[in-house]
N, C-alpha and C positions, 0 to 999 in steps of 0.2 A: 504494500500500500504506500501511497505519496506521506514523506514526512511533511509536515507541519510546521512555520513555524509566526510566529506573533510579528517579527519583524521583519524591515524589508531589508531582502539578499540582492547582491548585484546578478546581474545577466551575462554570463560567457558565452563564446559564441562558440558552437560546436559543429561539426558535420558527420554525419550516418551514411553509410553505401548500403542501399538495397542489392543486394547480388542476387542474379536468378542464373539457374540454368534449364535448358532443356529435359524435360524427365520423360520416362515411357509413357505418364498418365497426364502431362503439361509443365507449365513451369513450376520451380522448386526454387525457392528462396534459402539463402543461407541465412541459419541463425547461429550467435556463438555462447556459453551459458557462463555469464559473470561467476568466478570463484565463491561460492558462500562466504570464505573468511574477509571480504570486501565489504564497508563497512555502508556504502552506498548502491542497495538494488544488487547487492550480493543473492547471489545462485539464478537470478532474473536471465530470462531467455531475452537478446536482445538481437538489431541488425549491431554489424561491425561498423564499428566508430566512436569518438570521442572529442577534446576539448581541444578548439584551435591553440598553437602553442602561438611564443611571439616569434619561433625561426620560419612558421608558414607562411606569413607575411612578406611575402615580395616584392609587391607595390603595397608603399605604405596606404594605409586608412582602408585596402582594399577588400574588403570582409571577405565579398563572394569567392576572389584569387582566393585570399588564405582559407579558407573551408572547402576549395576543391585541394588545394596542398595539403590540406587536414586530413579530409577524406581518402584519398592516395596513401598517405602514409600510416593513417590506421587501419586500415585495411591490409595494406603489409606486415605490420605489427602483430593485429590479433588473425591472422588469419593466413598469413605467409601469402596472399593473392598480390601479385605486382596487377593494376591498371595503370590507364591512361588516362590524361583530361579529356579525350575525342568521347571513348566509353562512358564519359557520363552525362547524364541528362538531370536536368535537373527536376525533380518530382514534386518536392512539398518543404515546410518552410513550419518549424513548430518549436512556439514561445511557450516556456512553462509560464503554467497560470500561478498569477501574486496570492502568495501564501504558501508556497511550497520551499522547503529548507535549502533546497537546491536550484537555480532556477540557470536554463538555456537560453538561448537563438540556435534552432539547428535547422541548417540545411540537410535535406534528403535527396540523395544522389541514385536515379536507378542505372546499374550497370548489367551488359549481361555476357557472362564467362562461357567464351567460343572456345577457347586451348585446354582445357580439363586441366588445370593447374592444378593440382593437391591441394586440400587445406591442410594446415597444420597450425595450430597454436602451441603459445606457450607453455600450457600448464599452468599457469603464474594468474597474471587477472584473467585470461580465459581459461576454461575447464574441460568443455568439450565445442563441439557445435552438431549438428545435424543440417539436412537441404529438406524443408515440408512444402508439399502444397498448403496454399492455404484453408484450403480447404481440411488438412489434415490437421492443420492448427488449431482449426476451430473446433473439431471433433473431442482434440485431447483436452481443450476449456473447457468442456463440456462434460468431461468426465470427472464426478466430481472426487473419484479415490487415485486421481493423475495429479502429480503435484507441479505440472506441469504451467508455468503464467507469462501472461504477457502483459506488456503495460501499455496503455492505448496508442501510444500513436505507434507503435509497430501491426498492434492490431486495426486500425486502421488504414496505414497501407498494405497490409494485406489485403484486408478488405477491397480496398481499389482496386488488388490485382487480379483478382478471383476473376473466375470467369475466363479467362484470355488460353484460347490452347494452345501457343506459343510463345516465347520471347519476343520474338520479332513485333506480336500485334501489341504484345504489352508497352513496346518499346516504344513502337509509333503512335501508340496512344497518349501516352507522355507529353513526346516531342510535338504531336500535336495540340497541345493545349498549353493554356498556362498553368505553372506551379497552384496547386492550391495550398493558402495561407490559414494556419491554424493556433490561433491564441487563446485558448481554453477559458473559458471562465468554473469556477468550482461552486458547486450545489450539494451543499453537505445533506446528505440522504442518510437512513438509517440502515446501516450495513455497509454505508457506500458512498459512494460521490456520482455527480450528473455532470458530465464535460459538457456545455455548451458551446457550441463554434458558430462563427460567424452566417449569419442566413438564418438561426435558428430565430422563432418568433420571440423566444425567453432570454436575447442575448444580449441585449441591450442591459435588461434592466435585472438579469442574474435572476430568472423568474421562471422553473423548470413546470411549473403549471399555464405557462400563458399558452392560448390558443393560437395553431397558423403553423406554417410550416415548421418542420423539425430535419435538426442537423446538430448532435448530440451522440454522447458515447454515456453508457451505465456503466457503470464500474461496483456492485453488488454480491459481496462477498469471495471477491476475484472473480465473478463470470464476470463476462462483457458480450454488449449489446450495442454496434454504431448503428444508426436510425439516421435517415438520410430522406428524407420527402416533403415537396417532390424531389427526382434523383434530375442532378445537373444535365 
């Protein structure tokens, strides 16, 4: 679950690579599972990536450069995968919501691995990884003696990708659109929180009962449920 906390935290700017590959039954995203002894979202199944350093920066002031140098090299890091800046596109764009102990800017980058590189981690802050459909993702959330979690915004680009029976259409789907931007607002529920995102009718005014369209993730006891209507 998201720590809490009363005060405000600054905003680092991070980047995540979505990695897909080709699978027998469609694409298969790579996940890699934070070490438990990690004292932030330890044992969390997450995409490969982490917190812009200051050597990313290339061009001074230049975020988007330094979070693709970011992305490049956490990715090599947790995951032994070398890309390329051509390989990535850029997907989605996700502010932690104010109140959270931790709080980002991350770029989400989808890339898709054509050379069957090996993965290999560390051992160290990654533990293992697996490649799921999302679809399989969402099966083992579902099961509730699977100690299996995800934290929304991995589960919602999943979510996005579903459906696609290859990389390639995933890809172009993307690259044909714009990023979509996600600044969460928190609705403390009981059991849970209500992410609200922008389009939602409750977003404005942090109000998970107002009536009208809905664009919204449930976070209720570790299930999750993105609600998306009408869909873009």
């Amino acid at each position: 679950m998201i720590e809490m906390s009363e005060q405000a935290v600054p905003v680092h700017p991070a980047a995540t690579v979505v990695l897909l590959r080709d699978g027998a039954q469609g694409p298969e995203a790579l996940l890699v599972q934070r070490s438990a002894a990690l004292k932030h979202m330890g044992g969390e199944w997450v995409f490969p990536g982490g917190r812009v350093d200051p050597a990313d920066y290339s061009v001074a002031d230049d975020d988007y450069q330094a979070a693709v140098n970011a992305a490049i090299r956490e990715t090599e890091e947790e995951a032994g995968v070398i890309i390329t800046p051509d390989q990535l596109s850029y997907f989605s764009h996700w502010t932690t919501p104010e109140g959270a102990k931790r709080r980002y800017s991350t770029w989400f980058f989808l890339a898709v691995l054509e050379d069957h590189q090996e993965i290999q981690v560390d051992g160290g802050e990654i533990a293992a990884h697996r490649w799921l459909r999302p679809e399989q993702a969402f099966a083992e959330i579902r099961d509730t003696d699977n100690v299996f979690r995800l934290m929304p915004p991995t589960f919602v680009s999943l979510a996005d990708l579903a459906g696609h029976d290859c990389c390639a259409t995933a890809q172009a789907a993307v690259r044909g659109r714009e990023p979509f931007l996600y600044a969460p607002r928190m609705v403390m529920l009981e059991g849970g929180i209500c992410f609200l995102y922008a389009g939602d009718a409750g977003y404005e005014d942090g109000c998970e009962n107002a009536s009208g369209p809905r664009h919204r993730t449930y976070m209720i006891n570790y299930q999750l449920e993105y609600i998306r209507e009408p869909a873009p």
